[in-house]
Every structure is written in C-alpha cells, then in structure tokens.
C-alpha positions as CSV (number, residue, x, y, z in Angstrom):
1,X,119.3,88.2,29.1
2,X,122.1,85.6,29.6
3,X,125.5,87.7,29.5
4,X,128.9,86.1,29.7
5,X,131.6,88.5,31.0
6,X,135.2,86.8,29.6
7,X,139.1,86.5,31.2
8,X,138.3,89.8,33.2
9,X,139.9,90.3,36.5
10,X,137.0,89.8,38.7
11,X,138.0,91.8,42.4
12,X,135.4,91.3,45.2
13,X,137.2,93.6,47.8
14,X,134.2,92.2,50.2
15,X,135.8,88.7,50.1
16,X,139.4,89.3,49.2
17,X,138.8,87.7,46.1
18,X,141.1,88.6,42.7
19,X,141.7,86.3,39.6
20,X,141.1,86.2,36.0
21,X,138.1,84.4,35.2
22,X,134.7,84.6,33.8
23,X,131.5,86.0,35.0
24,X,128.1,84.7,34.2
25,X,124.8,86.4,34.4
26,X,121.3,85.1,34.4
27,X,117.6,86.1,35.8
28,X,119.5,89.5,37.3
29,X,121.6,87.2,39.3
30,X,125.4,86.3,39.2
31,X,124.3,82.5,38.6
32,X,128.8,81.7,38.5
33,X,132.0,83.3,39.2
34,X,134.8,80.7,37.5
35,X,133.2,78.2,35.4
36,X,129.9,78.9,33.7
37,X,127.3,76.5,34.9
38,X,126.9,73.2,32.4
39,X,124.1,73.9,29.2
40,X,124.5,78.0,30.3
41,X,124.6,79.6,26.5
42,X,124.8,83.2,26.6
43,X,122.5,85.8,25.0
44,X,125.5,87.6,25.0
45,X,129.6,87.4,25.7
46,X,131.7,90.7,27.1
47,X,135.6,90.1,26.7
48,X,137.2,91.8,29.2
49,X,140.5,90.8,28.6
50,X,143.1,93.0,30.2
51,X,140.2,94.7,32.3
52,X,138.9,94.9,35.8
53,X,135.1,93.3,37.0
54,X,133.9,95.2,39.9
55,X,131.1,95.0,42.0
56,X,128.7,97.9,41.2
57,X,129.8,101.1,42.7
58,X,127.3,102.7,45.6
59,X,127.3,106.2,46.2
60,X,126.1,107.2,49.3
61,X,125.7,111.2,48.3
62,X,124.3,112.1,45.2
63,X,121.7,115.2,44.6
64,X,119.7,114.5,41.5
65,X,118.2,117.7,41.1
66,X,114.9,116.9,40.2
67,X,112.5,118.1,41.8
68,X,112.9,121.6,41.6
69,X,116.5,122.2,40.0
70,X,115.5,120.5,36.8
71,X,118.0,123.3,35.1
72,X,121.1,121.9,37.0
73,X,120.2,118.5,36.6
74,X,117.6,116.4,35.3
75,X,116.8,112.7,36.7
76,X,117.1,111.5,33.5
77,X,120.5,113.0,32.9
78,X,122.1,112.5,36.6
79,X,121.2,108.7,36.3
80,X,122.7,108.2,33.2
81,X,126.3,109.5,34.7
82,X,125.7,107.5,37.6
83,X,125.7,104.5,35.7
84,X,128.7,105.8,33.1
85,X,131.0,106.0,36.3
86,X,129.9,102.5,37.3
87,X,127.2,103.4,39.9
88,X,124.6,101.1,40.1
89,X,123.2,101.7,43.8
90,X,123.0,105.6,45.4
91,X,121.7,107.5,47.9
92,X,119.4,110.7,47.2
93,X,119.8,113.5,49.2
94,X,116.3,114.8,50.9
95,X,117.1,118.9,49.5
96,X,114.8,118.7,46.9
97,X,112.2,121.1,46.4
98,X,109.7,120.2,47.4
99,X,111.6,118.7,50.0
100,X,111.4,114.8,50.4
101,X,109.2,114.9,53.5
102,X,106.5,113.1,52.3
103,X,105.6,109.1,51.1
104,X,104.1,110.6,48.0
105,X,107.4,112.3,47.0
106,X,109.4,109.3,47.7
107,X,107.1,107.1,45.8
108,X,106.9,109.4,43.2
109,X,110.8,109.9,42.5
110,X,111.4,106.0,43.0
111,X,108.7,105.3,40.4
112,X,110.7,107.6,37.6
113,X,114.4,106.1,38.5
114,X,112.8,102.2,38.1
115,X,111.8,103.5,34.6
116,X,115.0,104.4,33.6
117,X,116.3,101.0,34.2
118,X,119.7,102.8,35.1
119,X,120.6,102.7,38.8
120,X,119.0,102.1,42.0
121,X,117.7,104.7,44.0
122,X,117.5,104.7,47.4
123,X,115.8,108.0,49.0
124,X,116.9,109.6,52.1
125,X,114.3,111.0,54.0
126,X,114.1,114.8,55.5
127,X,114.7,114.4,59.3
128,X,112.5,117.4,60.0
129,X,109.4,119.1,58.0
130,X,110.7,121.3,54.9
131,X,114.1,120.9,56.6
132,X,113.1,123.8,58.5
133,X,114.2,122.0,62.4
134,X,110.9,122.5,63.5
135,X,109.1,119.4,63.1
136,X,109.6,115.8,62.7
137,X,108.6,113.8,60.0
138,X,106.7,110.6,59.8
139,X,109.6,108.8,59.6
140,X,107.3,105.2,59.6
141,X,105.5,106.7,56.8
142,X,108.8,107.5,54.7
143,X,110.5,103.8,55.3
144,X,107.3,102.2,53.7
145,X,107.8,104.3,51.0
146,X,111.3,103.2,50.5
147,X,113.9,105.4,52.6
148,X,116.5,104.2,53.5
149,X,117.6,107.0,56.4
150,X,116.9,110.3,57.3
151,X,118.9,113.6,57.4
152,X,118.9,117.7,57.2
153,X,121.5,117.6,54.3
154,X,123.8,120.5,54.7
155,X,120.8,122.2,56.7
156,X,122.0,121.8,60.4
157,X,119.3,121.8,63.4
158,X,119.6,125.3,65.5
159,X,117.9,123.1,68.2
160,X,119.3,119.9,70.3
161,X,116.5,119.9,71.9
162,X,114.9,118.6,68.6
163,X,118.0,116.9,67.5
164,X,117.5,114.9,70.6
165,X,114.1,113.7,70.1
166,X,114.8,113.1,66.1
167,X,117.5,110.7,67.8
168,X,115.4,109.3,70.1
169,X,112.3,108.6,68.0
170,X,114.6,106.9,65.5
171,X,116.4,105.1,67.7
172,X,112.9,103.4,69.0
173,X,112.4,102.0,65.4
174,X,115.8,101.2,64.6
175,X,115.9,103.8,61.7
176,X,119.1,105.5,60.7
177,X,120.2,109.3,60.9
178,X,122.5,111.1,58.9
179,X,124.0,114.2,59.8
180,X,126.6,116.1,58.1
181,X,128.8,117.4,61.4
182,X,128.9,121.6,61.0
183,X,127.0,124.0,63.8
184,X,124.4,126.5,61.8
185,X,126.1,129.6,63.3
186,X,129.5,129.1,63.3
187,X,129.1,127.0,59.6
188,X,128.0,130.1,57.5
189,X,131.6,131.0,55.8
190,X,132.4,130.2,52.3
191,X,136.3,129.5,53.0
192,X,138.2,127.0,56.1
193,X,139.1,129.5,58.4
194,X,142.9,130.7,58.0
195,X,145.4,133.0,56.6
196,X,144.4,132.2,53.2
197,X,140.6,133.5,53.6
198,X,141.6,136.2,55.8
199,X,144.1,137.3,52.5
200,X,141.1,136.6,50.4
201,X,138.6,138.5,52.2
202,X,136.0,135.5,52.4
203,X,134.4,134.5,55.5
204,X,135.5,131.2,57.2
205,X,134.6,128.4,58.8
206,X,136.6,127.1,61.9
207,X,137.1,124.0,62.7
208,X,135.0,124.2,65.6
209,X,131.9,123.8,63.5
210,X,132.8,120.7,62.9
211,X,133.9,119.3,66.3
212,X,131.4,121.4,68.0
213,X,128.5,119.2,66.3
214,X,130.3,116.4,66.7
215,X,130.7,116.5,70.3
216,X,127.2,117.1,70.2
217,X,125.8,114.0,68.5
218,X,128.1,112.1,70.6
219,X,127.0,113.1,73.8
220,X,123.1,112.6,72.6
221,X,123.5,109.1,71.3
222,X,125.8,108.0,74.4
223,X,122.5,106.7,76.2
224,X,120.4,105.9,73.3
225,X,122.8,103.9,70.8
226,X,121.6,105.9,68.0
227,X,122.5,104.7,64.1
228,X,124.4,107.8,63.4
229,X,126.2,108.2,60.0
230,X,128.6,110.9,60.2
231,X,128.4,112.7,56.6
232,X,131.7,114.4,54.6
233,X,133.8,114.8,57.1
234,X,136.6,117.9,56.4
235,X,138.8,117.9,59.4
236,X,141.7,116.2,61.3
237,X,140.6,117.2,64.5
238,X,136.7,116.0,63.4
239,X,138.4,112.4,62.3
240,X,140.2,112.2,65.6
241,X,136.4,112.5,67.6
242,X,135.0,110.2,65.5
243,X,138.1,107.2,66.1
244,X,137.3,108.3,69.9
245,X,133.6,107.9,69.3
246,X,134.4,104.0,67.5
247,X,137.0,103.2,70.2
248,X,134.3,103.9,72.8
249,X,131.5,101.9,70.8
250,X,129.6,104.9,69.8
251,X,127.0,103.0,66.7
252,X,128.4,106.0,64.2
253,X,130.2,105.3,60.7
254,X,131.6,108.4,58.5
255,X,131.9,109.4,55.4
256,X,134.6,111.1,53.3
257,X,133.8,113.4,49.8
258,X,136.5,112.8,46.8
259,X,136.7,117.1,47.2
260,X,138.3,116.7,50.7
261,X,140.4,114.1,50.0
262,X,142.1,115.3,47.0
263,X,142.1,119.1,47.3
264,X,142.7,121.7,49.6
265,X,141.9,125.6,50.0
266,X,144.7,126.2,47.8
267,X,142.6,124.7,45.4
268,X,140.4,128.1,45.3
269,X,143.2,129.4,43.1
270,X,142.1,132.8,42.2
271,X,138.3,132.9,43.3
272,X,137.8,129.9,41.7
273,X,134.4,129.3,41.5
274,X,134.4,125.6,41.3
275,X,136.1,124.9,43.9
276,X,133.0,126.7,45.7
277,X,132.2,124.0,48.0
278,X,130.2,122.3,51.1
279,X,131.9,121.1,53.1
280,X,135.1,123.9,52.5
281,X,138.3,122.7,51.7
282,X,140.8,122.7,54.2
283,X,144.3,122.4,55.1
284,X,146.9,119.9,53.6
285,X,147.2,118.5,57.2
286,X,143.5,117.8,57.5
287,X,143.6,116.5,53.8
288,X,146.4,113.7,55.2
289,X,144.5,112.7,58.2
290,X,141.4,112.3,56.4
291,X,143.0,110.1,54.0
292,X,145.1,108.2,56.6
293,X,141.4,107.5,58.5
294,X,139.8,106.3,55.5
295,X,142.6,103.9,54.8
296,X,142.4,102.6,58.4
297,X,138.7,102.4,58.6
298,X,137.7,105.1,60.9
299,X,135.8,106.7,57.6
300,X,133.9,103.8,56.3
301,X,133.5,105.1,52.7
302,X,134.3,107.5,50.0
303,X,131.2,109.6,48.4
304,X,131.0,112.0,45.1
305,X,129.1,114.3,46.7
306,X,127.8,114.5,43.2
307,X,125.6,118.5,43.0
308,X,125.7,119.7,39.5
309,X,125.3,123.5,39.6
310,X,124.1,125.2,36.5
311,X,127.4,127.2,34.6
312,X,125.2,130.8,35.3
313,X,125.3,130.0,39.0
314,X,129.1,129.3,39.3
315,X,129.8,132.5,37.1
316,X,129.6,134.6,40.2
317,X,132.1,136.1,42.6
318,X,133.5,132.8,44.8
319,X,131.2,134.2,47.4
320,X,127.9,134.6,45.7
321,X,128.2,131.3,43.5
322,X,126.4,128.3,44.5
323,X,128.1,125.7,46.1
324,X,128.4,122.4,44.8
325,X,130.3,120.1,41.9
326,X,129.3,116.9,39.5
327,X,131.7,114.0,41.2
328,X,129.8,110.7,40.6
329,X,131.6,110.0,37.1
330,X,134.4,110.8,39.0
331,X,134.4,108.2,42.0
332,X,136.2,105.6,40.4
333,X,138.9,106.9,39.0
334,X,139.4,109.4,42.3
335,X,139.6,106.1,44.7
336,X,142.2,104.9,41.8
337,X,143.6,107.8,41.5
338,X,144.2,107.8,45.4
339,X,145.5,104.3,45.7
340,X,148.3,105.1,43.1
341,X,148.9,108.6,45.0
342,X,149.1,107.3,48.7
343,X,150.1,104.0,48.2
344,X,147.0,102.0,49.8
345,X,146.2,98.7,48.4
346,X,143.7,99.0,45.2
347,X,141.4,96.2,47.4
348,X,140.7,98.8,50.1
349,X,140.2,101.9,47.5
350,X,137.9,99.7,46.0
351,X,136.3,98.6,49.4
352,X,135.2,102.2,50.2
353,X,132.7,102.7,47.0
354,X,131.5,99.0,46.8
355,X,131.3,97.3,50.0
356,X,132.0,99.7,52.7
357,X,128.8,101.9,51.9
358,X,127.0,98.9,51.3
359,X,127.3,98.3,55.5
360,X,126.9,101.5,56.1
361,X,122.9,101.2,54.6
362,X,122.7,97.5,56.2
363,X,119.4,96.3,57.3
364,X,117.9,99.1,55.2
365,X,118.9,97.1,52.1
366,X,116.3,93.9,52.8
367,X,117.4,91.6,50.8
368,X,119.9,93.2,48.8
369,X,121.9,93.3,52.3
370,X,123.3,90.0,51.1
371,X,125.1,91.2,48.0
372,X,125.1,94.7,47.3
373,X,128.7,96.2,46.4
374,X,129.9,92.6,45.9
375,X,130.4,89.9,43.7
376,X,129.2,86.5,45.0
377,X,127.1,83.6,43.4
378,X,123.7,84.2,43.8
379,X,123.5,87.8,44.5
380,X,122.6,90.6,42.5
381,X,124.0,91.0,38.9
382,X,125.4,94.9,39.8
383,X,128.7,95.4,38.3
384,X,131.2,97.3,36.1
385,X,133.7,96.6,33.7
386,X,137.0,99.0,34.1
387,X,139.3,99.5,31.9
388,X,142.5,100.5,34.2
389,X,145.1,101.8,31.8
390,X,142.3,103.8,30.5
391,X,144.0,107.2,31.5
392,X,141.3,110.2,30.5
393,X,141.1,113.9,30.7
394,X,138.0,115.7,32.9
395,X,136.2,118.0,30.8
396,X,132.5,119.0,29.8
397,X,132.9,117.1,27.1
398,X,134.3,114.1,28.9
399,X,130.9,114.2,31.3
400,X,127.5,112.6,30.9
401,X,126.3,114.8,34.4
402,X,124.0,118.2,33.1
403,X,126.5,119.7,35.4
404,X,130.0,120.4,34.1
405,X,131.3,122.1,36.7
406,X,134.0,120.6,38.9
407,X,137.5,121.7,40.6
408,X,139.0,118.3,38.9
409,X,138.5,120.2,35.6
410,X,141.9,119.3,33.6
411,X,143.1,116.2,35.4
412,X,144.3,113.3,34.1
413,X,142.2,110.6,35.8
414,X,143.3,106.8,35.8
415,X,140.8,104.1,34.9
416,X,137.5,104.6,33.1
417,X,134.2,102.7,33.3
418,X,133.5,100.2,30.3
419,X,130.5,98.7,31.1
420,X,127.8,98.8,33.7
421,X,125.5,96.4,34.6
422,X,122.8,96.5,37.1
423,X,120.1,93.9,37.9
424,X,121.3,92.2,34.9
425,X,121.0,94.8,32.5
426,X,123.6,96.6,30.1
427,X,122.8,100.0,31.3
428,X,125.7,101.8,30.2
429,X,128.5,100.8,27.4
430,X,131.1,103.5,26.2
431,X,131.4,103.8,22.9
C-alpha cells in the first residue's frame, strides 16, 4: 500500500529534523519526506494536521508473557498495546517459561509475532541455561535464530566466576550482554532500603545491590571491552558509576524504566500493590539524578518495563504480590509527560524511545541499523502519528495490555498515539 501522511509535524530527533510536511510511504519504505515523488498516487492519505510524525517507538524491555504466563498476557494481546502506544520495534525479555534458551523457542516465538503483522520482535537470549547461573548457553546458536543479546533478567548470577566467562565468551563473538545491576543476596527486599520500609515493616534493598554489581561488571569488562548494557537503573549513586565507567571508556550504555523516573517509594502509598515493583522505587534524590543522567546522556534510553501481572496476583499483601506493571502504552506519553515536567527539550525526550535504543541494539539490527527509530528517505516505513494535545486518563479501560495494573493508574497523561505504522503497514488506528 501507497500511504500519504499530510501537514504533520514530522520530528526525526536522530537528525534534528522538525517541520511541517508530508510523508510518503511505499514498498515498506519512506520513499519522501517533503515533496512526494512525481506520478506517486496514494492508496491512501493520513491528515495529520495539528499532529506529530514520529519515528516508531523501540522499547528495549518488554515481557510478553507467552510462553507460560498466557493468563497475564497473551502475545496476541501484548503486541497489540505495543503498537497502540506507538511501538513498532521491542525487545523480549528471556523469563519465559520455558525460558528462551533454546533456537527452537526463539524461532518459534518470532514466527507467531511476524503473523501478527503488529510489531517487531527482537528476542533476548537467556545468558545461562534455565537462568539458573549454572551453565552457558549456545549463544551462536541463539543469534542465528534471531537474538539480538543475552541476559538473566531480574535473575542475578551468585557466581563471577561464571559471570566472567559469560563475558568473555561473548566478548570473543562480539555478542551483547545485558544485565540488570542488583547482587542476588543483598537484592531480595520488596522496598528501597530506608525509614519508610523500616515504618512499613517490608524488607529492603540497599543501594549497595546496585553499586556492588556494578562495580563488579566494571571491573570484569576492564580487560575484555565487553558490550555491556546496563538494565533499569534505580539509583543516584549507581548513575554516578556508570558516568565513571563512560568517562573511562568502559563499552557499557544504561537504561532507565518510566517507574524510576516518575515515582518514588512514596508512591507505595498504603501497601499499594501496584506500585509492587523490580527494580524498587527509591528516593526523590535518586529519582532527580536519574533524570538529570538521562537528559545528559549517561542513560542512553528510557524503557516501559512493560510486565502485566494478572489482577489475582496483585490482590495480595505488598509483600506477597507479584512484581511487575503494564508501561508500554505508557512510554510516550511518560517521555512527554517528563519533557513538560523537567523542562528538557521534547527532541531529546523523544531521542530516548526512538533513536537512542536503536544504538544501543546496533550491529544486532543488520540492516535495519540504518534506520530504525528514525525517519529518513529510504529506510524503514516504522512510525506513529501523535496527537499532542491529546490529554487522556490511565485506566483499565483506557489500556489495550491484558494487564491493567499500573502505579500511573489515575493520571492525566499528555499526548496519545493516533496511528502506527510499521513496515508500511496500518497496524494500529484509534478509533
């Protein structure tokens, strides 16, 4: 199909560009940006007058649930809210069950998202065997089958020693690992550690988990210039190691989840299950320096850490229910939403969940390195239409996600997805 997208304000944060003009689409392809090429007649015209056109949004976190939690989340369901909050490329999480530790899996799972003609899905591998710590995977094996890194989750190794040689091995083949900074002993609390979970009577989680790992991946990847990707972040010491680590040279990026940015343990309320979450909230100090790093660049991107959590799961004491929230309808309007609140330019809170996460995958793209999270002539036809004045209410009823629950439950977001198109496909128009 041959779609004309009209007067919309086209930003490319990759390239700095902004202006009203048209879009054209052809063959999948963005075949003009400006004037529509001579004899192009359109299958189909979009007037996005008084709108934004973005390049597709790509979520580095996002657990689809399926295998294994089809009652939380189907991937049917969770692709179809990708692509209603404008995500056309994301990143699976390896916590399935069965775990994603073998090519069959990964074939399998890639084969059902392609037949939904909704977003693109690129698998992350488990680093270890059933995530156990014990034993590596064939990682070859896994990036012939199509992932695009390799990481425990929120499953920390017990053992450097095996940490090490993950590192290592990867390193030889130039593969990617993500690891989400917390130590496996010290991590196991449900609250940040403080006066407000010791009033509470939940268990915490000190900092040190965080910066104890950290120091730890650092210190392995000094010699062997390891592809590290530092995953959800939750700390203003943690983001002070990792501008250290980047300042030294250290190959490491870092992500940031929309939960940490916005909220903070006073956020819990009173036991409030939904904001039952991995990482923990923190302090308002570590929420400001996480924000400040992301706006300078020493976090690269911004992630939903999109888990739905079936509603009998979070109906628990805060301690007992499962951790986790539905975010990726959410991403846009949260990156808005933090633009307006902290004053950083819109081009940058755009950057961090189009382009930025695009360079964080990098070679692992092929040859949708080129254009991914942008808007250029040529590349890939992966974009959304936004209508920014669209203010809107979160609520079950507001979500596409299985999963309702979320701690943004009530707030009045800015900006709501119109139109998605990926590959050159309408696959997802409100209303």
């Amino acid at each position: 199909m041959k779609i004309l997208i009209q007067n919309g304000r086209v930003i490319d944060p990759a390239r700095g560009f902004d202006q009203v003009c048209d879009v054209a689409l052809a063959t999948g392809r963005v075949v003009a940006i400006g004037q529509a090429p001579a004899g192009f007649e359109a299958d189909r015209v979009i007037d996005a007058s008084g709108q934004w056109v973005l390049p597709g949004l790509v979520d580095l976190a996002v657990r689809l649930r399926e295998p294994g939690h089809e009652h939380e989340g189907m991937l049917a369901s969770e692709m179809a809210a990708s692509v209603a909050g404008g995500v056309t490329s994301l990143v699976c999480l390896p916590d399935t069950d069965p775990v994603l530790d073998e090519q069959g899996l990964v074939e399998m799972l890639k084969l059902r998202a392609k037949k939904l003609h909704q977003s693109r899905l690129f698998p992350m591998g488990a680093l270890t065997k059933g995530l156990e710590g014990a034993v590596l995977t064939e990682m070859a094996e896994l990036t012939e089958s199509g992932c695009v890194a390799f990481g425990q989750a929120d499953t920390p190794l017990s053992s450097i020693t095996t940490l090490s040689r993950a590192l290592a091995y990867a390193n030889t083949f130039g593969y990617a690992v993500w690891l989400r900074p917390q130590d496996k002993d010290l991590g196991k609390g449900v609250a940040a550690s403080g006066a407000l979970a010791t009033r509470m009577g939940l268990s915490g989680v000190p900092v040190a988990a965080e910066t104890i790992a950290l120091h730890t991946i650092f210190e392995l990847i000094r010699g062997s210039q390891t592809r590290v990707h530092l995953c959800r972040l939750s700390s203003a010491a943690g983001v002070e190691l990792v501008r250290k680590a980047k300042a030294e040279g250290l190959n490491v990026t870092a992500d940031v989840s929309i939960n940490s940015l916005h909220l903070t343990e006073n956020d819990l309320g009173y036991f409030d299950s939904s904001a039952r979450l991995v990482p923990v909230l923190r302090q308002q100090r570590d929420r400001e320096a996480l924000s400040a790093a992301l706006a300078d660049g020493t976090i690269d991107a911004l992630v939903s850490d999109h888990c739905p959590v079936d509603d009998d799961a979070k109906v628990l004491p805060f301690a007992e229910a499962e951790a986790g929230a539905t975010g990726v309808e959410l991403l846009l309007s949260l990156a808005v939403k933090w633009s307006q609140d902290q004053n950083v330019p819109l081009t940058r809170a755009l950057e961090v969940v189009t382009a930025a996460p695009a360079r964080v995958l990098g070679q692992a793209l092929g040859t949708l390195q080129a254009s991914l999270g942008q808007l250029v002539e040529g590349g890939v036809a992966d974009l959304c239409v936004v209508q920014p004045q669209a203010a809107w209410t979160v609520g079950p009823e507001a979500l596409v996600s299985q999963g309702k629950s979320t701690p943004f439950q009530g707030y009045e977001l800015p900006a709501r997805v119109q139109c998605t198109v990926v590959a050159g496909h309408v696959a997802f128009e409100r209303g």
